[in-house]
C-alpha positions, 0 to 999 in steps of 0.5 A: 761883803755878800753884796760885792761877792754878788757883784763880782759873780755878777761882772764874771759871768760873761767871761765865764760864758765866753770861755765856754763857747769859745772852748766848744768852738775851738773843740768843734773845729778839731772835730771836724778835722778828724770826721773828715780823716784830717789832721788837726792844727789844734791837739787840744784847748783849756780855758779858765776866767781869773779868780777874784783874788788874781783880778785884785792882786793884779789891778793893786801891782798895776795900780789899776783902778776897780771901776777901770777893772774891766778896760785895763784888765785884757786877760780876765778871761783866757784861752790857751790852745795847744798844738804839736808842732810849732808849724800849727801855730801859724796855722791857729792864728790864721784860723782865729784871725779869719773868724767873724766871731773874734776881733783882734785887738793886739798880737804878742809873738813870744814864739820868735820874740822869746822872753829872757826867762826862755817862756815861748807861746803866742799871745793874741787879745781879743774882743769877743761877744757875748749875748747875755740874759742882760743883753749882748755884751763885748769882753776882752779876752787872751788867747795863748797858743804854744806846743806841748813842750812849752806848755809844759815848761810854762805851766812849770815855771808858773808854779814856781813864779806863785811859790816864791811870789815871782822872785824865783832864786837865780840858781833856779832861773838858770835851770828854768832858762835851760829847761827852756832851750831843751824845750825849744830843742824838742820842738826842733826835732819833731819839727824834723820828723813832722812828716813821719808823725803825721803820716803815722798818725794818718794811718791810725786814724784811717784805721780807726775809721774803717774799723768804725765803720766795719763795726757799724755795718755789722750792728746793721746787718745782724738786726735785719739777717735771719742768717746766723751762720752768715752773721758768725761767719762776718764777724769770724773774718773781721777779727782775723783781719783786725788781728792781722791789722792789714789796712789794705784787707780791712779796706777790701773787706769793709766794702764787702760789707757795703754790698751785704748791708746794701742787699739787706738794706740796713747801710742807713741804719743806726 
């Protein structure tokens, strides 16, 4: 038993590697988005690699055979990726489908297509590679992409599937399936007011980053001024404005700043 624990830790590692990578690219991306002020497509991305017992219990319902494991098997590995609004999904899957580094195998659209159960989510199967210590391998792997709200009805209708062994009463069925319209429901509305979040959230991020920024000429200024007056006089004005939180003033005042760590030379440093 010691020696097949091994080897399943074995055939699970480049899954687990995958994921990893996978979840630092994906998360790259978001980064990206917000160093350059940008919205991003993706709120935020989770992954897990299935349990040996969850890898068994499916090969035995499917009647997959254990050497067959790893061809039948696509979602060994997964990727969920959550977005806002339902809008982003079509933006996230033309984002996976334009890299080089994932193959599509297949495409399931749960979105327009949703189950009888009310689950909504799109689901892509992927060939990825991976390069080992054993050498390059190709894994198969399952992207799911869905918005908050059906992330949230899933990931409750899972619990209650693992509770009752996937016979879940009909009374709570009924419920799920109307939870699901109200999910859907949600989506609609912030699809509505997609403008007004965004616009808002612009403005947050914006904000944050003239305050950064403010913040950091001002690190940079006070470790070369000789001036204390001037450097207390600084940092006196840049709480008024931040308390008074006019954009339009902490824009103008931070350019100031750009001239006064200009003169003192210290923009570049860290």
């Amino acid at each position: 038993m010691v020696l097949e624990t091994q080897m399943w830790r074995e055939f699970l590692i480049p899954y687990q590697q995958a994921v990893q990578e996978m979840q630092i690219k994906f998360e790259s991306i978001v980064n990206e988005y917000h160093k350059l002020s940008q919205y991003s497509p993706i709120e935020f991305v989770t992954v897990r690699v299935k349990k040996i017992s969850s890898i068994l219990e499916k090969a035995k319902k499917k009647g997959i055979a254990l050497s067959d494991i790893e061809n039948e098997i696509e979602d060994i590995a997964g990727v969920r990726i959550i977005c806002q609004f339902v809008e982003d999904i079509d933006k996230v899957v033309s984002l996976i489908k334009s890299r080089r580094d994932i193959m599509i195998k297949y495409e399931k659209d749960y979105v327009t297509n949703t189950k009888s159960s009310g689950y909504r989510s799109y689901h892509m199967i992927i060939y990825y590679d991976v390069h080992t210590a054993l050498g390059e391998k190709r894994i198969q792997a399952e992207i799911q992409i869905r918005t908050l709200a059906m992330n949230f009805w899933a990931t409750i209708e899972h619990s209650l599937k693992y509770k009752y062994k996937h016979n879940i009463p009909m009374e709570i069925r009924n419920r799920l399936v109307a939870a699901a319209e109200a999910a859907h429901n949600l989506d609609n509305e912030m699809s509505k007011i997609r403008s007004e979040v965004l616009d808002a959230q612009d403005s947050f991020q914006y904000k944050s980053g003239i305050i950064a920024d403010i913040l950091n000429n001002v690190q940079n200024i006070s470790s070369v001024a000789n001036d204390d007056l001037e450097i207390q006089h600084i940092q006196d004005e840049f709480y008024r404005l931040w308390e008074s939180g006019v954009i339009e003033e902490l824009t103008e005042f931070n350019k100031r700043l750009d001239i006064v760590a200009e003169t003192y030379r210290a923009q570049s440093l860290n």
